[in-house]
Backbone as numpy.savetxt, mean C-alpha at the origin, in Angstrom:
# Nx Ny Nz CAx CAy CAz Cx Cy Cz
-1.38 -15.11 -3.47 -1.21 -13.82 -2.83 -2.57 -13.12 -2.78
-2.53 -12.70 -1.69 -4.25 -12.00 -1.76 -4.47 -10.47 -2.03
-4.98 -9.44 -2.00 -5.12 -8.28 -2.38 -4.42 -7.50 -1.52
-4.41 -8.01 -0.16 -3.77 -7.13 0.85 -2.31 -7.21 0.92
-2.02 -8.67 0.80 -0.53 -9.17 0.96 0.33 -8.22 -0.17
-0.36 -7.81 -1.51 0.05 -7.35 -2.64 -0.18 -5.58 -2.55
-1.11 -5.07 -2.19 -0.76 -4.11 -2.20 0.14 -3.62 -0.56
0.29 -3.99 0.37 1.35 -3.87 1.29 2.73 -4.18 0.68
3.06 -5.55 -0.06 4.36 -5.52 -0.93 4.72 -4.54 -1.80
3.66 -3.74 -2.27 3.98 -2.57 -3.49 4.26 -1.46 -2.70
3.64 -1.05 -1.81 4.08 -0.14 -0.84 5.39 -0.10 -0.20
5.73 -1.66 0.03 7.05 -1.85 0.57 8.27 -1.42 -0.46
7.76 -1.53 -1.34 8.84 -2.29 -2.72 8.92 -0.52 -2.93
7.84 0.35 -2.97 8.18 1.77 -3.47 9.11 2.24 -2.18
8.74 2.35 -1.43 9.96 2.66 0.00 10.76 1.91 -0.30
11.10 1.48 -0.56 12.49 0.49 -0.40 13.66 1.34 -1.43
13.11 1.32 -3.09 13.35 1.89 -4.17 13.79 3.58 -3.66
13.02 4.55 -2.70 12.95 5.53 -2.77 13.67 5.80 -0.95
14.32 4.71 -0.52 14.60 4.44 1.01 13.69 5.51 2.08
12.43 5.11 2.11 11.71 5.48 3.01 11.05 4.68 3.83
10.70 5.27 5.12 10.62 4.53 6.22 9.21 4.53 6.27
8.64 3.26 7.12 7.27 3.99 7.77 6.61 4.65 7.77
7.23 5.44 8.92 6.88 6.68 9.58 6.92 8.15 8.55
7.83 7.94 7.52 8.52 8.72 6.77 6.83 8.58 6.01
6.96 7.46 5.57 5.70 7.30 4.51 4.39 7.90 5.77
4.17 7.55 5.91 2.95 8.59 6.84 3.16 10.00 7.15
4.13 10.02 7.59 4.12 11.78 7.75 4.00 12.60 6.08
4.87 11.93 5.04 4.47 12.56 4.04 3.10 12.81 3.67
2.41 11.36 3.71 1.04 11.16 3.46 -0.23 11.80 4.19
0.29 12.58 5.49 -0.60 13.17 6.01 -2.13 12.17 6.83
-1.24 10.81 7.05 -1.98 10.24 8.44 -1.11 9.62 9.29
-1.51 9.01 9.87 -0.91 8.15 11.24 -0.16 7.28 11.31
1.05 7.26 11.73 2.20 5.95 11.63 1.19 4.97 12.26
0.78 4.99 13.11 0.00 3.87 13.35 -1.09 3.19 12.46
-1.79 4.42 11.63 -2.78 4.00 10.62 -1.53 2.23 9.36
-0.42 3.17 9.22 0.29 2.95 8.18 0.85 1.53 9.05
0.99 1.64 10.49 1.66 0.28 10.78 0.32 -0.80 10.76
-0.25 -0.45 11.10 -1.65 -1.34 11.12 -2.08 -2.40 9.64
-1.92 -0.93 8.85 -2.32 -1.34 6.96 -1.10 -2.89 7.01
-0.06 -2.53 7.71 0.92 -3.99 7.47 0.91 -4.76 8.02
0.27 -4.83 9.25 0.19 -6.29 10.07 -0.30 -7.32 9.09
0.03 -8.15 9.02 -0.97 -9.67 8.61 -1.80 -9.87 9.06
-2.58 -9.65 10.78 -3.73 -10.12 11.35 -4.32 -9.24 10.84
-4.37 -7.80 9.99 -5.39 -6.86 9.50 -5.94 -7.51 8.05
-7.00 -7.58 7.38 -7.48 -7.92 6.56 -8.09 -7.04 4.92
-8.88 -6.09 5.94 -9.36 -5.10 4.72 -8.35 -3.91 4.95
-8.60 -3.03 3.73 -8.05 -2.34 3.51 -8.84 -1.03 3.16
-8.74 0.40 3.30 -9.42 1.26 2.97 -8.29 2.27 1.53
-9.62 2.24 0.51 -9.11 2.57 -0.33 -8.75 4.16 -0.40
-8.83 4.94 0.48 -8.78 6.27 0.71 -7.24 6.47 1.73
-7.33 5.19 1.99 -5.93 4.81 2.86 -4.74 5.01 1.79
-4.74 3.96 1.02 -4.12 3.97 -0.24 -3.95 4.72 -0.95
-5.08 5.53 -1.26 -4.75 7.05 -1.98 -4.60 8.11 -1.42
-4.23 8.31 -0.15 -3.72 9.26 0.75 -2.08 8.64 0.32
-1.57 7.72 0.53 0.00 6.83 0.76 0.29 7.42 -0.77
-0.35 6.94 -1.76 -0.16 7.24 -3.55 0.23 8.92 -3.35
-0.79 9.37 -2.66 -0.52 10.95 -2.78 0.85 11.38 -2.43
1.34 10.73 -1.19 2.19 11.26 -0.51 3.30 11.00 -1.14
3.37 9.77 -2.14 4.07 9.22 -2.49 4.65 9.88 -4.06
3.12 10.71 -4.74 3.30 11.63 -5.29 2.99 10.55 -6.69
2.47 9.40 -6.71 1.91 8.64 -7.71 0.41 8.38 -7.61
-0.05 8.12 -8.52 -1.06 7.79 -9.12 -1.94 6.80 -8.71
-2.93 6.34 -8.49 -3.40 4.91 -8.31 -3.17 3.96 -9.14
-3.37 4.28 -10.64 -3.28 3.98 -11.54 -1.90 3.28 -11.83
-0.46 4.34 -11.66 0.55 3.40 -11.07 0.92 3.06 -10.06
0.44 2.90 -9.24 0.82 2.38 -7.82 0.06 0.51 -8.51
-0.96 0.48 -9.14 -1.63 -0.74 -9.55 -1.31 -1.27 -10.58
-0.62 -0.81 -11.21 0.06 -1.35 -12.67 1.05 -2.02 -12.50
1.15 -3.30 -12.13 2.20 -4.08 -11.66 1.41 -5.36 -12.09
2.41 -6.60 -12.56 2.21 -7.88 -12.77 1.47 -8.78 -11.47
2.20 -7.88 -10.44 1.44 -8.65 -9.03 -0.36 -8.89 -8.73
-0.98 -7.26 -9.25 -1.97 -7.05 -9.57 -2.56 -7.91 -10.57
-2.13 -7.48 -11.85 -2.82 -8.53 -12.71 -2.87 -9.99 -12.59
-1.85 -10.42 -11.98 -2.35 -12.21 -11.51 -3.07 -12.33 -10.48
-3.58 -11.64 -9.44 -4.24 -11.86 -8.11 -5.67 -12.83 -8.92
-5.85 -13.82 -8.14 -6.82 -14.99 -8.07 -8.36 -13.91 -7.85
-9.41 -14.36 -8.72 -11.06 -13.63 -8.21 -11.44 -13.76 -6.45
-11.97 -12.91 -5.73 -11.86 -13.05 -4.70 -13.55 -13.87 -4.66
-14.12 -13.99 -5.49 -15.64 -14.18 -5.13 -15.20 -15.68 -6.21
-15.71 -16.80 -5.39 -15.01 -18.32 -5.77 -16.86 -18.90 -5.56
């Protein structure tokens, strides 16, 4: 799993838990359903970390737990 695949699943996994949508998650977060549909495509790659902590905000968590997950701690070194 790569960094992106994992933090898009944690994002998913908190909407899911809290039944929020998308769009729902962006408007809380104070950017763009499109920003937020984009962050999930698979053909997108990087990720902006200000992205993420706008979504955490909205979301009303932490970075700190939004990253504290087992998924995180196993991700493979990206520099091989």
């Amino acid at each position: 799993m790569t960094v992106k695949d994992a933090v898009v699943c944690r994002f998913q996994q908190i909407c899911a838990e809290r039944g929020i949508k998308t769009n729902e998650l962006a408007n809380i977060s104070g950017i763009t359903p499109s920003t937020v549909y984009s962050m999930m495509d698979s053909n997108r790659r990087d990720l902006s970390i200000i992205t993420i902590k706008k979504l955490c905000d909205g979301l009303d968590i932490t970075l700190g737990e939004f990253f504290s997950t087992p998924a995180f701690d196993a991700l493979e070194q990206e520099i091989k």
